[in-house]
N, C-alpha and C positions, 0 to 999 in steps of 0.2 A: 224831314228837317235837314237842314244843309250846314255843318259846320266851319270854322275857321279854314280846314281841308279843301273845299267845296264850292264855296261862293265867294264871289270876292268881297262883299261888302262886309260877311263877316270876316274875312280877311281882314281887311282894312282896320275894321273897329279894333278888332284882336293885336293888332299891331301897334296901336295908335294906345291902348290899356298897358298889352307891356311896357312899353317903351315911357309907359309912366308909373312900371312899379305898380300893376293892379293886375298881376295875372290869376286871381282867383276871382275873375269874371270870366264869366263859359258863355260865348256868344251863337247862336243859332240865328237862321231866317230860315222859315216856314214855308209851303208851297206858296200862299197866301201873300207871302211877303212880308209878316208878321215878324219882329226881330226879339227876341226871347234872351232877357238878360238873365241870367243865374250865376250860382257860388255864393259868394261872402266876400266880404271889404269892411276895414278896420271902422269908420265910420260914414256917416251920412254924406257928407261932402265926398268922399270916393265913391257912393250910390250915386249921387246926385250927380258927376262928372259921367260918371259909363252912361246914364241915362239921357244927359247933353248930347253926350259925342255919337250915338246913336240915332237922338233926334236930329241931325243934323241930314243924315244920309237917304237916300231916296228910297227908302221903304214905306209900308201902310200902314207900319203902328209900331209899339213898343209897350210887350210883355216884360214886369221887373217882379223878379223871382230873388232877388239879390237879398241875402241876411246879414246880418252886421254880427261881425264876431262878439263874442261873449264880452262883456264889459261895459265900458264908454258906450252911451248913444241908446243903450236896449230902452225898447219904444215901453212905455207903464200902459199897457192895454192887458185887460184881464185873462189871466193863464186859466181858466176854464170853460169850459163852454157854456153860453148864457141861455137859459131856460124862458124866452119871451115871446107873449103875444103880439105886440105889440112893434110896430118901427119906432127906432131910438135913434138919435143924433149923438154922432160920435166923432170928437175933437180929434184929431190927427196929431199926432207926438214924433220926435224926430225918431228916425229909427223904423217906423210903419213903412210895411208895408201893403197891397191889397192881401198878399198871401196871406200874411200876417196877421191882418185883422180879420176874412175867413177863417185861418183857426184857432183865431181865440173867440170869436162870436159862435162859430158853427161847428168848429172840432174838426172843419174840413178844408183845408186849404186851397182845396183844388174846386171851389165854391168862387174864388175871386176874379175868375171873368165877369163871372154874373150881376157878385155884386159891386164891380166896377162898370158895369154895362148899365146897372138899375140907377149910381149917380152922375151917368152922361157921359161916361167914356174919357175923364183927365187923360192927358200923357203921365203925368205925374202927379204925385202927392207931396204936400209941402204942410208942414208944423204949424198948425192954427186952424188948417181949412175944418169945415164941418161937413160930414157924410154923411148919409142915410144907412142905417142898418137895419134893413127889413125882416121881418118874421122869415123863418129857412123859409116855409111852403111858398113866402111871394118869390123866391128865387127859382123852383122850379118850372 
């Protein structure tokens, strides 16, 4: 992983967040090319900016690992892990993220490649859309 140190484009991004008062986005790009947003930002509309200004840049994708501080915006997706056979359709709340809803469906966060890879690869996620949440074993 290459940081704001390292590569320029996460230079770029990193510069372009401070300089708007969002320095608790941690920008990485990946051998791959892969641009990997993490931290926390007060609300969805500062999620939703870092992951703009990122999609603009000549990279191959955008990983968003970003949490929304405690309060305003926390997404109402279930704080336990769901015990199901079955694939379920799962409304998108502002606040969500894939991390997000890997561990509240599966307990496992680090499950949200996957299950972002099983509903077609979005850039992003947006408040209304409807996803699939497959049984864990279809995700392995």
């Amino acid at each position: 992983m290459f940081d704001a140190d390292s590569h320029p484009i996460a230079a770029h991004i990193t510069g372009i967040l401070n300089a708007n008062e969002l320095p608790g986005v941690i920008v990485h790009i990946d051998a791959d090319g892969v641009c990997h947003l993490s931290g926390e930002v007060e609300d969805q509309d500062q999620m939703d900016f870092a992951a703009h200004l990122a999609s603009q840049e000549d990279i191959a994708a955008i990983e968003v690992h970003i949490e929304l501080s405690a309060g305003e915006g926390e997404a109402a997706i279930p704080t336990e892990e769901y015990d199901f056979t079955e694939t379920v359709t799962y409304e998108v709340k502002k606040g969500d993220s894939w991390w997000r809803i890997a561990k509240s469906f599966y307990g496992d966060g680090r499950l949200h490649a996957r299950l972002k890879e099983m509903n077609g690869s979005p850039k992003m996620l947006h408040p209304g859309d409807s996803i699939t949440i497959p049984d864990r074993d279809a995700l392995a």
